[in-house]
Every structure is written in C-alpha cells, then in structure tokens.
N, C-alpha and C positions, 0 to 999 in steps of 0.2 A: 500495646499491640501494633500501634503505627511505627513506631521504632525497628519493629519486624520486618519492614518493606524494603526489600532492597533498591538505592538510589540507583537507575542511569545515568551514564555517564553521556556526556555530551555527543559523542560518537556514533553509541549504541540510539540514542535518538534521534539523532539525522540517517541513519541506516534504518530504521523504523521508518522513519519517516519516509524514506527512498523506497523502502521496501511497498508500503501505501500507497503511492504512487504512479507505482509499474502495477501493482492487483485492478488500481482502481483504475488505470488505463486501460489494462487488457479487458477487465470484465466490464466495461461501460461499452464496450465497443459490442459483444455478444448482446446486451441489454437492450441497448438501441434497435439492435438488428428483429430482435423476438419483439418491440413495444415498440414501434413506431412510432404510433401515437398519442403515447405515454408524456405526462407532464413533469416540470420538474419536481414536484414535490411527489411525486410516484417514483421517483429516478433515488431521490432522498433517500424513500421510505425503503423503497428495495436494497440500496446499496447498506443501511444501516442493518439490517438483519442478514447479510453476507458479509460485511466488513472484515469481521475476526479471521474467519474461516481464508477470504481470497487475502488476507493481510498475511497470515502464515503461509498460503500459496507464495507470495510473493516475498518472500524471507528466503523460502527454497528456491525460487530462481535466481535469486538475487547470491545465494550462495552455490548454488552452479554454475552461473556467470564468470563469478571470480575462483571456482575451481579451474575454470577454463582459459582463466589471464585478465579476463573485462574489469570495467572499474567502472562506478558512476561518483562522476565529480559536478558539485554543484560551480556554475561560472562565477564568478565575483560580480556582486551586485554594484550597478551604474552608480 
C-alpha cells in the first residue's frame, strides 16, 4: 500500500513549502492581533490545528499570484 503514494517532486515541495509560508505569515499576523497575550506554545498549538486548511489557503494565493505574472524565488543561500 506504501507503494500507492505518489512521490513529490522536488518542486512541488519547495512550492508547498512557499505556499506554508505565506498562510503561516498571513495567519500569525490575525493571531497575534486576537491573542496578545498568547504564548508560544499557544501560537503552536493554534497554528497546528489550522495548518492544513490556511496551507491550502495558501496554495490558492500562491496560484493567483502567478495567474497574475508573480513568482517567489528563494535567494541563494550565503
């Protein structure tokens, strides 16, 4: 049955990745705003039970973006 899983390719991983990045940026930002003074392991525990949901959020913007011409390129590492 493990054989059944389709691999990512290297791409679709950094684009996942990109895409997690921009949900968890935008939604940390609302978070903060409603918890003040919320701790990190509250920040954790919250962001783990929306992960999926604002990571597909962020799939679609991230594919709106590049309907639109944008592009996120990571810089080369120092």
């Amino acid at each position: 049955m493990a054989e059944d899983k389709k691999t990512r390719t290297p791409d679709q991983i950094a684009r996942r990745k990109a895409a997690r990045q921009l949900a968890f940026a935008n939604w940390v930002q609302a978070w903060r705003a409603e918890n003040p003074k919320a701790t990190k392991a509250d920040r954790k525990e919250a962001w783990n039970k929306v992960r999926r949901e604002q990571t597909r959020m962020g799939l679609k913007s991230l594919k709106a973006l590049e309907k639109k011409g944008y592009g996120l390129t990571m810089p080369a590492q120092a």
